[in-house]
PDBQT receptor file of N, H, CA, C and O in Angstrom, charges set to zero:
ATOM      1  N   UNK A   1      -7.012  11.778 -17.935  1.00  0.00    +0.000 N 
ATOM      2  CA  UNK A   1      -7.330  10.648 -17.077  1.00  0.00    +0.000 C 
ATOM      3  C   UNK A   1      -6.088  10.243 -16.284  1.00  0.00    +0.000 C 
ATOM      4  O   UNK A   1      -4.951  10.111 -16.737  1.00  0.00    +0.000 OA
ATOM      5  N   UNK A   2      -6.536  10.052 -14.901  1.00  0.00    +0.000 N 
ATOM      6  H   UNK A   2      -7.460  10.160 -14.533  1.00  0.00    +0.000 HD
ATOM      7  CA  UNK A   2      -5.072   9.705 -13.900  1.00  0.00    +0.000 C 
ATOM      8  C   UNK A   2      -5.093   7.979 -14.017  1.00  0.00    +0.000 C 
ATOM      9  O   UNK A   2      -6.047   7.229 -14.221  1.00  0.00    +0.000 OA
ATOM     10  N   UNK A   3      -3.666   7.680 -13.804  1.00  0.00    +0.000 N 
ATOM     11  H   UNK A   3      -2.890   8.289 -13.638  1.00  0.00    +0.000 HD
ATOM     12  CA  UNK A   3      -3.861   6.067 -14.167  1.00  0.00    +0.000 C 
ATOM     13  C   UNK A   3      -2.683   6.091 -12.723  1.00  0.00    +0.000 C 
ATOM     14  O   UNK A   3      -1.920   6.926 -12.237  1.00  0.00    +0.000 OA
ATOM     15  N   UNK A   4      -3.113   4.523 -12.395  1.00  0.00    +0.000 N 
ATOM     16  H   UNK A   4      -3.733   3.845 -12.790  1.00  0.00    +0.000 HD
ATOM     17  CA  UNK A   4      -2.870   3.523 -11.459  1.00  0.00    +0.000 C 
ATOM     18  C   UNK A   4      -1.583   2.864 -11.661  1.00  0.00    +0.000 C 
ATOM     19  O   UNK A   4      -1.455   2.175 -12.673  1.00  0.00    +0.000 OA
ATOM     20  N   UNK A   5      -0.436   2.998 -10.694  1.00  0.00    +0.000 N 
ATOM     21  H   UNK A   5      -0.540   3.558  -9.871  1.00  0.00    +0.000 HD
ATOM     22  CA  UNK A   5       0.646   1.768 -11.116  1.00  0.00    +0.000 C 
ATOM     23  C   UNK A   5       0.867   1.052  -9.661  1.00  0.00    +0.000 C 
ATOM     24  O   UNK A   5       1.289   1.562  -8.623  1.00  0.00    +0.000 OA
ATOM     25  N   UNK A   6       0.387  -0.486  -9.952  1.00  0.00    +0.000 N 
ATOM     26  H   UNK A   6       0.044  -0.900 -10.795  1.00  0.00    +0.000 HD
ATOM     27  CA  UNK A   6       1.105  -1.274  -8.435  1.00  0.00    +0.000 C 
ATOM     28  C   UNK A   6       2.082  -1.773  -8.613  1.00  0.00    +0.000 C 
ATOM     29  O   UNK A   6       2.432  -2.422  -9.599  1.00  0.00    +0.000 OA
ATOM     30  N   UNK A   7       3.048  -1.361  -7.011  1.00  0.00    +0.000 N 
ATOM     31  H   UNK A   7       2.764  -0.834  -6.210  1.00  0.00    +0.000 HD
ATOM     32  CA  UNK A   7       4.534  -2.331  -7.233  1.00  0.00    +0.000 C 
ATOM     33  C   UNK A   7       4.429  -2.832  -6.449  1.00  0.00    +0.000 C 
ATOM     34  O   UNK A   7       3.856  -2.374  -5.460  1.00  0.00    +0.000 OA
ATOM     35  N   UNK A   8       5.046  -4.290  -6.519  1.00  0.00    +0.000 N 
ATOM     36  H   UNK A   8       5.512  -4.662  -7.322  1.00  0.00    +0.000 HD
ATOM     37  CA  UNK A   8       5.614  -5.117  -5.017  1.00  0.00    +0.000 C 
ATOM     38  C   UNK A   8       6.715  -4.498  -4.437  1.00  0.00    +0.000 C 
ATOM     39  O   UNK A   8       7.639  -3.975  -5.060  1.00  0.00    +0.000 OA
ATOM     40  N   UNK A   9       6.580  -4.579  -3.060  1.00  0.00    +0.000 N 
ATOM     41  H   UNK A   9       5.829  -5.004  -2.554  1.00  0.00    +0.000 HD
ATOM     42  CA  UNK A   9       6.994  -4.342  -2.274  1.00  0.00    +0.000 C 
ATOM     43  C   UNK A   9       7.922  -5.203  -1.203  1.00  0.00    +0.000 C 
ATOM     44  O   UNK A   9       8.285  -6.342  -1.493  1.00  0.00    +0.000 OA
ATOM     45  N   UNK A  10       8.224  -4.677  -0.142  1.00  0.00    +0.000 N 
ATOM     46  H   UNK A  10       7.929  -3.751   0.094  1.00  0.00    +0.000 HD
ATOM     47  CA  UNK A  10       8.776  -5.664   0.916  1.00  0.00    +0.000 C 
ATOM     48  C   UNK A  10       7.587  -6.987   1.440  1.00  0.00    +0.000 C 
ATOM     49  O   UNK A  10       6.504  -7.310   0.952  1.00  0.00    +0.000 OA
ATOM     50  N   UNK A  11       8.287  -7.483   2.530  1.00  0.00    +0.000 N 
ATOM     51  H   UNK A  11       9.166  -7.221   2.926  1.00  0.00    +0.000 HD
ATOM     52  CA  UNK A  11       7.079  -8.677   2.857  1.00  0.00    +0.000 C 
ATOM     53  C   UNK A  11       6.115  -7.972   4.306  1.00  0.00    +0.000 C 
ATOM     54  O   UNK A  11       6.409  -6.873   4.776  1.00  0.00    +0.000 OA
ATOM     55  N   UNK A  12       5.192  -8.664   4.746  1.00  0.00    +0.000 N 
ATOM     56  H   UNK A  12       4.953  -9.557   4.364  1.00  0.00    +0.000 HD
ATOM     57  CA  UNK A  12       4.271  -8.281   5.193  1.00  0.00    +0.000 C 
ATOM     58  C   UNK A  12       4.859  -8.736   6.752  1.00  0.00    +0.000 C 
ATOM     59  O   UNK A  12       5.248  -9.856   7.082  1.00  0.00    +0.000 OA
ATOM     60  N   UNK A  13       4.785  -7.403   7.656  1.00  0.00    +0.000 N 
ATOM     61  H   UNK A  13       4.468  -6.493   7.387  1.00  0.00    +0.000 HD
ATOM     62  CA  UNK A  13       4.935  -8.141   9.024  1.00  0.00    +0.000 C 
ATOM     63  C   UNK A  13       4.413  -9.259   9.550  1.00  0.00    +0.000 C 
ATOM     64  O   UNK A  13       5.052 -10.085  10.202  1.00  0.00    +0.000 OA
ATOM     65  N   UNK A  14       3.104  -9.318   9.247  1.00  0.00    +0.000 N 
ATOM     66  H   UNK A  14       2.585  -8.647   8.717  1.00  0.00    +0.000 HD
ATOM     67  CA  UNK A  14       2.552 -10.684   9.983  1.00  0.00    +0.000 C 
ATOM     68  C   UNK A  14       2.542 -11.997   9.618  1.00  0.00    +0.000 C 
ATOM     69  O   UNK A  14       2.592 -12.989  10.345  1.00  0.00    +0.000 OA
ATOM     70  N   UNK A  15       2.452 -11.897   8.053  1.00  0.00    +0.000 N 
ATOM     71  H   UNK A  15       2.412 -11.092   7.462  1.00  0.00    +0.000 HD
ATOM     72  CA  UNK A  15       2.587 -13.026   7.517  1.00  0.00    +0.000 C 
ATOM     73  C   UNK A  15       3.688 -13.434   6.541  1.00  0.00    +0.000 C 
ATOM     74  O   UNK A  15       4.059 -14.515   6.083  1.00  0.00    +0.000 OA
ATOM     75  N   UNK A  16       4.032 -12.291   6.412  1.00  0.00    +0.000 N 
ATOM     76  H   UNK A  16       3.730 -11.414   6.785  1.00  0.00    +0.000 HD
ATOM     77  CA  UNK A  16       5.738 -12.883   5.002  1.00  0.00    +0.000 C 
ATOM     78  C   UNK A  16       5.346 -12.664   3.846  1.00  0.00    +0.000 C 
ATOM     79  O   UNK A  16       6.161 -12.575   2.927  1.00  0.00    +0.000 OA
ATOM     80  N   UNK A  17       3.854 -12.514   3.625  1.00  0.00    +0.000 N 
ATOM     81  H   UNK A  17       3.192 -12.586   4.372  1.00  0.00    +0.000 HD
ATOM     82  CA  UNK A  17       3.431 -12.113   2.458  1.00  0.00    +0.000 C 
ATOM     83  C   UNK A  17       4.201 -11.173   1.258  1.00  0.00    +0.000 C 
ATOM     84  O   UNK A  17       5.409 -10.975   1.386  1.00  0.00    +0.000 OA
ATOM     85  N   UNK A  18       3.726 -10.798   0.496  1.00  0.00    +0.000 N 
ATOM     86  H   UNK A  18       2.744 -10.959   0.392  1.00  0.00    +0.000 HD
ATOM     87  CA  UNK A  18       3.885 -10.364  -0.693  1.00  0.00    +0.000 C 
ATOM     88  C   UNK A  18       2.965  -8.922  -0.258  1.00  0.00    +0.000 C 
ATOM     89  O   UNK A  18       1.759  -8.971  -0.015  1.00  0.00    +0.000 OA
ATOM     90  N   UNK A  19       3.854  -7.549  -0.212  1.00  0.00    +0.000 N 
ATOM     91  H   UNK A  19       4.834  -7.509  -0.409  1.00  0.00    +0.000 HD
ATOM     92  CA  UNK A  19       2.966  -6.255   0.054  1.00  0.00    +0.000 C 
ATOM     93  C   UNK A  19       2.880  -5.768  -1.209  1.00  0.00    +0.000 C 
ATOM     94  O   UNK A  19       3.696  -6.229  -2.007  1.00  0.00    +0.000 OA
ATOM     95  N   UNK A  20       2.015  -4.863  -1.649  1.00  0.00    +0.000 N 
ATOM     96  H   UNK A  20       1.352  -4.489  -1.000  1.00  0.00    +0.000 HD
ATOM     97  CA  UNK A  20       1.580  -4.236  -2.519  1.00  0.00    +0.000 C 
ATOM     98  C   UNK A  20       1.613  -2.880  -2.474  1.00  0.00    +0.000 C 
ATOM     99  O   UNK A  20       1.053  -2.636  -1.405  1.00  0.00    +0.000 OA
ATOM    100  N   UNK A  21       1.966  -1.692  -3.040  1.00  0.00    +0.000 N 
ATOM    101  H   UNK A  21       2.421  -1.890  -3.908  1.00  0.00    +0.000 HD
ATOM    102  CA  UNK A  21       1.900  -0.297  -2.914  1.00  0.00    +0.000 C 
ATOM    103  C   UNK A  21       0.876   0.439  -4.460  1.00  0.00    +0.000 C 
ATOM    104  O   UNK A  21       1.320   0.579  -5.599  1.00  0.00    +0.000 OA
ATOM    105  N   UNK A  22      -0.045   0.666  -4.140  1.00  0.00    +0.000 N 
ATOM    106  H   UNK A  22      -0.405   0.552  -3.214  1.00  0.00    +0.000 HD
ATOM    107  CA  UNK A  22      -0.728   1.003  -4.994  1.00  0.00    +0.000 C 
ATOM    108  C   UNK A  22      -0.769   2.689  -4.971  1.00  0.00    +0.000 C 
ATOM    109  O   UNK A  22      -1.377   3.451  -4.219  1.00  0.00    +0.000 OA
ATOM    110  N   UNK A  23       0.163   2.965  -6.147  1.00  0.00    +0.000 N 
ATOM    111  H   UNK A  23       0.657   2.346  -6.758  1.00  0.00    +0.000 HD
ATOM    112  CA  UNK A  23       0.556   4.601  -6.412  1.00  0.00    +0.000 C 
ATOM    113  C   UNK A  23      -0.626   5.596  -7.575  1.00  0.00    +0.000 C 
ATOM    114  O   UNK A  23      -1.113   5.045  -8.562  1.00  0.00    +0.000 OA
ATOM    115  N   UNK A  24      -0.857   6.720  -7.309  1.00  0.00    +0.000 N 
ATOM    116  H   UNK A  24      -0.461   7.168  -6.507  1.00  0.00    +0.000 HD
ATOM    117  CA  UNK A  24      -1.728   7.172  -8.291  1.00  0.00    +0.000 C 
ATOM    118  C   UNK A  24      -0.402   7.767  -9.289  1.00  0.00    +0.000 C 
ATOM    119  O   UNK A  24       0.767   7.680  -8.913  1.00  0.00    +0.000 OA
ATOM    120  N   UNK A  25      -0.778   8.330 -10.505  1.00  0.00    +0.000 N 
ATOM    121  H   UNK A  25      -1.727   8.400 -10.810  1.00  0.00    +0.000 HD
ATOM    122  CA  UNK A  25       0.128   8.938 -11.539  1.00  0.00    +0.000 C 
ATOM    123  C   UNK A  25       0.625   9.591 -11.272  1.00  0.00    +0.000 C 
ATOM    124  O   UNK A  25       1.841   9.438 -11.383  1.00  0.00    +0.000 OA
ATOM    125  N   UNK A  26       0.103  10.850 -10.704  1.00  0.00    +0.000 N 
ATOM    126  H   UNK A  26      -0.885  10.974 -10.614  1.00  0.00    +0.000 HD
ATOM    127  CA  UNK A  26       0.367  12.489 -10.274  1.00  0.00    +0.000 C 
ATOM    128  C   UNK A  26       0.814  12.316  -8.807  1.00  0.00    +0.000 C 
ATOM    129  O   UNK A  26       0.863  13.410  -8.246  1.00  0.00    +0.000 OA
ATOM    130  N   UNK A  27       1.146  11.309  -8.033  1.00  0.00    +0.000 N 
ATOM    131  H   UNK A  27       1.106  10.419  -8.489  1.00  0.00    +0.000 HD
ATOM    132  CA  UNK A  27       1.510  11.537  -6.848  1.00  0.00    +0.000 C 
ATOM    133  C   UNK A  27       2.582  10.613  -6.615  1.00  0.00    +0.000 C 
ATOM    134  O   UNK A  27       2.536   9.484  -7.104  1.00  0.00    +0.000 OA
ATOM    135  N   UNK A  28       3.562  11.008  -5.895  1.00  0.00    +0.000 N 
ATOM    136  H   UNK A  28       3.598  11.925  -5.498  1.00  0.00    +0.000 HD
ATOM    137  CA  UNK A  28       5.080  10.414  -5.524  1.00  0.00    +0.000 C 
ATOM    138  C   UNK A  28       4.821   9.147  -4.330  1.00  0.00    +0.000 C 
ATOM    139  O   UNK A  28       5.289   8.015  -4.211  1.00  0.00    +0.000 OA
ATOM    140  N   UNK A  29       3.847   9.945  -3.541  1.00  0.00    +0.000 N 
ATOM    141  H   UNK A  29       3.467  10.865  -3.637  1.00  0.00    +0.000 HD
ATOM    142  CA  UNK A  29       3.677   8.384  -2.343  1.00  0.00    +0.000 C 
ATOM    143  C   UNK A  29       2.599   7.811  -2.228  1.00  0.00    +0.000 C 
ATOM    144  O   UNK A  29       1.591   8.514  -2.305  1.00  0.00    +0.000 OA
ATOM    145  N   UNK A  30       2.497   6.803  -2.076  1.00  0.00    +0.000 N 
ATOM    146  H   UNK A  30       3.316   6.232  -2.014  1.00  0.00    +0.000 HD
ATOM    147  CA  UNK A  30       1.490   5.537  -2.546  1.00  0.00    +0.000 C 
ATOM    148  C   UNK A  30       0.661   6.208  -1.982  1.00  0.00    +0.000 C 
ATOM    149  O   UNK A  30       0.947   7.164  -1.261  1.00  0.00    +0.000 OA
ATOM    150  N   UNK A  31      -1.290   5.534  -2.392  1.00  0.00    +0.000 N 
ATOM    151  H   UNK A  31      -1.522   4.757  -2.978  1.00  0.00    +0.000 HD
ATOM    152  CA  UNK A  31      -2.315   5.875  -1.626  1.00  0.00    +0.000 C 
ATOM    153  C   UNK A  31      -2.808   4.687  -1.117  1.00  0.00    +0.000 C 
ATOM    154  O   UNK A  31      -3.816   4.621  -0.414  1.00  0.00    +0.000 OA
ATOM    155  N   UNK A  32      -2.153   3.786  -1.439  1.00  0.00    +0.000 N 
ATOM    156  H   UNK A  32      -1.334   3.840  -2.011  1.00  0.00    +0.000 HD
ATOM    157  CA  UNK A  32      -2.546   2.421  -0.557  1.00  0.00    +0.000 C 
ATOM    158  C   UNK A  32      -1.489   1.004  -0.615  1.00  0.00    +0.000 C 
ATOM    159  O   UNK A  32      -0.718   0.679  -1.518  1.00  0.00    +0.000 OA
ATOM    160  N   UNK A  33      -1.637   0.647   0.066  1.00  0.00    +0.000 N 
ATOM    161  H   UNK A  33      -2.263   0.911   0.799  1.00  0.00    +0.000 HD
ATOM    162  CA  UNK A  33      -0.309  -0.665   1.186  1.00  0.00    +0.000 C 
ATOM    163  C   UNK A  33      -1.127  -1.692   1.339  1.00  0.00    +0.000 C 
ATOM    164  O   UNK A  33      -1.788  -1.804   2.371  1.00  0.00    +0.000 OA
ATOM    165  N   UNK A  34      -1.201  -2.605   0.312  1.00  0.00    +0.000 N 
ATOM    166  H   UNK A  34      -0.664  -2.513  -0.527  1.00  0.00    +0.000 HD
ATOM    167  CA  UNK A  34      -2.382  -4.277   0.692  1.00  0.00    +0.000 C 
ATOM    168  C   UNK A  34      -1.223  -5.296   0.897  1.00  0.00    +0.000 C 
ATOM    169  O   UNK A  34      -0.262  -5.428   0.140  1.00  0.00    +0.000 OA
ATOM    170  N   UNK A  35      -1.451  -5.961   1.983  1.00  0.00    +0.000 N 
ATOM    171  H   UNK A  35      -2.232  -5.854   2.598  1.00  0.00    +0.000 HD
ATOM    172  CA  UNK A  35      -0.716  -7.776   1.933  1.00  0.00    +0.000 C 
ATOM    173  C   UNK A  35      -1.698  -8.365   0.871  1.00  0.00    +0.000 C 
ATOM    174  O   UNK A  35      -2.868  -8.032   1.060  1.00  0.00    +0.000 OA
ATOM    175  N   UNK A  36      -1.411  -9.368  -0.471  1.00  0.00    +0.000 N 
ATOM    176  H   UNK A  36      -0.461  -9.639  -0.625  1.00  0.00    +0.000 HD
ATOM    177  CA  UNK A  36      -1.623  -9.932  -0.957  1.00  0.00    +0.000 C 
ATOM    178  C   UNK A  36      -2.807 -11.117  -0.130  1.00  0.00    +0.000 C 
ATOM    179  O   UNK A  36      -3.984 -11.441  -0.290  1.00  0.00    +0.000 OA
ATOM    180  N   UNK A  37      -1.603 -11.505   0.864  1.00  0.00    +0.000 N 
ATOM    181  H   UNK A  37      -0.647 -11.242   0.994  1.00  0.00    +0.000 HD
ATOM    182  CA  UNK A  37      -2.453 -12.636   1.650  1.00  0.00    +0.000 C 
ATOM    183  C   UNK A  37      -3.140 -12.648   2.658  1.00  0.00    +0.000 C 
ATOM    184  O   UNK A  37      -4.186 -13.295   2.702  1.00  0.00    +0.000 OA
ATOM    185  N   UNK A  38      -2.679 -11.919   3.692  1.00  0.00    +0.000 N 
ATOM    186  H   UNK A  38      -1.829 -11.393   3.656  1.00  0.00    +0.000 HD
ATOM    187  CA  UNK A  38      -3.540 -11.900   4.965  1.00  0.00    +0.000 C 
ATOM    188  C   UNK A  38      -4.557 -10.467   4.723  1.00  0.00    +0.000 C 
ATOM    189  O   UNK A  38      -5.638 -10.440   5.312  1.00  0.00    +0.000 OA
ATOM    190  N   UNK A  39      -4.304  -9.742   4.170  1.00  0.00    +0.000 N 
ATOM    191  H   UNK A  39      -3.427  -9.764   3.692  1.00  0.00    +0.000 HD
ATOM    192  CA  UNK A  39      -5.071  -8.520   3.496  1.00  0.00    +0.000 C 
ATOM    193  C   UNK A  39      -4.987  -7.364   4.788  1.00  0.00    +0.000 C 
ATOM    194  O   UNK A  39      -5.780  -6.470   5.083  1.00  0.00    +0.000 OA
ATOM    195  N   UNK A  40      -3.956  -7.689   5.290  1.00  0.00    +0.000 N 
ATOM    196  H   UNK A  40      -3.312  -8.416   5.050  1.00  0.00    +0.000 HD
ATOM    197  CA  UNK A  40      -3.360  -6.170   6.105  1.00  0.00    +0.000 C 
ATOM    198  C   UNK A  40      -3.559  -5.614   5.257  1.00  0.00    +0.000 C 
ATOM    199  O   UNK A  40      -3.423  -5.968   4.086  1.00  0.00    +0.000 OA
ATOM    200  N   UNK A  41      -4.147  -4.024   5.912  1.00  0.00    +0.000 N 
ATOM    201  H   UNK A  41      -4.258  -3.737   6.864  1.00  0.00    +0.000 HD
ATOM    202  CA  UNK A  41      -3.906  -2.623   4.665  1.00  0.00    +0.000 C 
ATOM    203  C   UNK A  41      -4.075  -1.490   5.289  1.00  0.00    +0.000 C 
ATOM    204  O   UNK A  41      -5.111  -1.022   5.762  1.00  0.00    +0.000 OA
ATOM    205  N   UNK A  42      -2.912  -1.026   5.271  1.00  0.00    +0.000 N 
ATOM    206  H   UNK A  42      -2.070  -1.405   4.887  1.00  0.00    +0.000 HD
ATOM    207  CA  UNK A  42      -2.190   0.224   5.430  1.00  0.00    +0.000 C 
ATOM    208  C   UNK A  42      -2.654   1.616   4.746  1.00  0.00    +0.000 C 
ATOM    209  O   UNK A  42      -2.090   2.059   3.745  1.00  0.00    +0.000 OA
ATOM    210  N   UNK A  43      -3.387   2.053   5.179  1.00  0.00    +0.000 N 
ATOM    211  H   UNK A  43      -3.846   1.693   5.992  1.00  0.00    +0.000 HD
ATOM    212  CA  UNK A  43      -3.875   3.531   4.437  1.00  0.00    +0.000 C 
ATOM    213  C   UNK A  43      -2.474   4.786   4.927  1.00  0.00    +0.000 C 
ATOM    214  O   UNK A  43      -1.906   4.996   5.999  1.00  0.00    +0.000 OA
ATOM    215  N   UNK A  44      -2.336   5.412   3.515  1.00  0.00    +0.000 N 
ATOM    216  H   UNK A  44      -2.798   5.241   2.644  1.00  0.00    +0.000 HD
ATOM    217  CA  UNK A  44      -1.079   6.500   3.761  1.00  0.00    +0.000 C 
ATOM    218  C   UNK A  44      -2.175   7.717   4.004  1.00  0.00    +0.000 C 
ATOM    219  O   UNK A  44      -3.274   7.752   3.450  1.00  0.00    +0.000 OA
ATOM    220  N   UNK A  45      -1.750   8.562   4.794  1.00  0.00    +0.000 N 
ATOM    221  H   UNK A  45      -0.857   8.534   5.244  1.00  0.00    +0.000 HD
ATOM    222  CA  UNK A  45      -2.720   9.722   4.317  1.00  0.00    +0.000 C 
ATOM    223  C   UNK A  45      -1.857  10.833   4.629  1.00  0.00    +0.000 C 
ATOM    224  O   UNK A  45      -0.860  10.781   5.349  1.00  0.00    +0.000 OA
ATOM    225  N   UNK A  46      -2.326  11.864   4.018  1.00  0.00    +0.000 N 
ATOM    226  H   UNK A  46      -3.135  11.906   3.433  1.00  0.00    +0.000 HD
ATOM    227  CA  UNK A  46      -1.785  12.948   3.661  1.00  0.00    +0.000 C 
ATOM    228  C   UNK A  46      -0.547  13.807   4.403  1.00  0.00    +0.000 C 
ATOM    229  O   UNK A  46       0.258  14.543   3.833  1.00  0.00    +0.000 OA
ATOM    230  N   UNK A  47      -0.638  13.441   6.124  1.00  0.00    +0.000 N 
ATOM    231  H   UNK A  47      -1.292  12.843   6.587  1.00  0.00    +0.000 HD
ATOM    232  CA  UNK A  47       0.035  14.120   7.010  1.00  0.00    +0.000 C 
ATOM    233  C   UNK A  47       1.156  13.304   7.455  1.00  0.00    +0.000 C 
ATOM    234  O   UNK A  47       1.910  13.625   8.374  1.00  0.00    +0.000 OA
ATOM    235  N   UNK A  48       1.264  11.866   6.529  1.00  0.00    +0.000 N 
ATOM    236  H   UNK A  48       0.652  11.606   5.783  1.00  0.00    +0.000 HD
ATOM    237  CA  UNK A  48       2.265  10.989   6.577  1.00  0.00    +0.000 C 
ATOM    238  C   UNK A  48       1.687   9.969   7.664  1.00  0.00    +0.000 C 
ATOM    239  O   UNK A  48       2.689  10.392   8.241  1.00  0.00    +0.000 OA
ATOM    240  N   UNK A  49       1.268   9.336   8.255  1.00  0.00    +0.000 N 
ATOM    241  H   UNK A  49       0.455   8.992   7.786  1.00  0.00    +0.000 HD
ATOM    242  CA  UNK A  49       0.670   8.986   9.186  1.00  0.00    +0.000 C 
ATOM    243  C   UNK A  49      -0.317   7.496   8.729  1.00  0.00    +0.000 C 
ATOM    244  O   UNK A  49      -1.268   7.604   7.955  1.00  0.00    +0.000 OA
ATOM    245  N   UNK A  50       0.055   6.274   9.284  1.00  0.00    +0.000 N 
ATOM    246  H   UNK A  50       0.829   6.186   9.912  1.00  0.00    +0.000 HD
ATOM    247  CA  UNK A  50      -0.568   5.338   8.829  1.00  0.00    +0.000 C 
ATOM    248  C   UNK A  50      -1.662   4.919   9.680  1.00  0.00    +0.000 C 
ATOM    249  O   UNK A  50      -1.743   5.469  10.779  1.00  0.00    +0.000 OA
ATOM    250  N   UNK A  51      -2.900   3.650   9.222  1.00  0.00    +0.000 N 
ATOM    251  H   UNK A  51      -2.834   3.203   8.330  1.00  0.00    +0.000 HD
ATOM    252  CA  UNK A  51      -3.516   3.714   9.796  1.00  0.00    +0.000 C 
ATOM    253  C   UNK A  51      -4.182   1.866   9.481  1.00  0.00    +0.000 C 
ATOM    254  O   UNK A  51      -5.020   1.483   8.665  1.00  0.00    +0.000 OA
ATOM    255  N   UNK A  52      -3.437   1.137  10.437  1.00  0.00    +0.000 N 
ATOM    256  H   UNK A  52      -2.756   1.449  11.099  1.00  0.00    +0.000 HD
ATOM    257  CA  UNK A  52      -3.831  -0.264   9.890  1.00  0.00    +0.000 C 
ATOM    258  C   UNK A  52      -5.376  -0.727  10.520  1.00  0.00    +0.000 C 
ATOM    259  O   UNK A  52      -6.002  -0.491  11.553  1.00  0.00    +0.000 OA
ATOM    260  N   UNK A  53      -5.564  -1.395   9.479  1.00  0.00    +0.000 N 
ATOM    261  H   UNK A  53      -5.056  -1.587   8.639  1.00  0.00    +0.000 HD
ATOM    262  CA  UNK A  53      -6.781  -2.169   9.691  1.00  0.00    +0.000 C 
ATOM    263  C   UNK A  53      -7.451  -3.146   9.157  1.00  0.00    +0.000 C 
ATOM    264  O   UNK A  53      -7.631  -2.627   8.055  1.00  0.00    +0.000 OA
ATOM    265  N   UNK A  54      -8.113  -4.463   9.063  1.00  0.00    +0.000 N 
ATOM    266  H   UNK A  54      -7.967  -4.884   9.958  1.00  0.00    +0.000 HD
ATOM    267  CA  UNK A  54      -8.219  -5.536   8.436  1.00  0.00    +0.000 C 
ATOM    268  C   UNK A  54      -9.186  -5.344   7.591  1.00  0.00    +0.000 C 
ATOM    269  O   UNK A  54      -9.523  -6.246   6.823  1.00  0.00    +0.000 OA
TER     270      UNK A  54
């Protein structure tokens, strides 16, 4: 079974927030980037390449 670790992160461009990086076990770079507060979220995907959206 693959398990989940979230770290905080830097703050959130828009709001100052509190970012989130949500990493899988088996993989070195996050699969997901949430603001706590305004709920920016940043999808990583595979070719390095982000993709914001509310």
């Amino acid at each position: 079974m693959i398990g989940f670790d979230i770290r905080r992160e830097n703050k959130c461009p828009r709001c100052s927030g509190t970012i989130f990086k949500v990493y899988r076990g088996d993989l070195e770079e996050p699969i997901m980037t949430i603001c706590r507060f305004c709920r920016l979220r940043h999808e990583t995907f595979k070719d390095g390449k982000k993709a914001t959206s509310l």
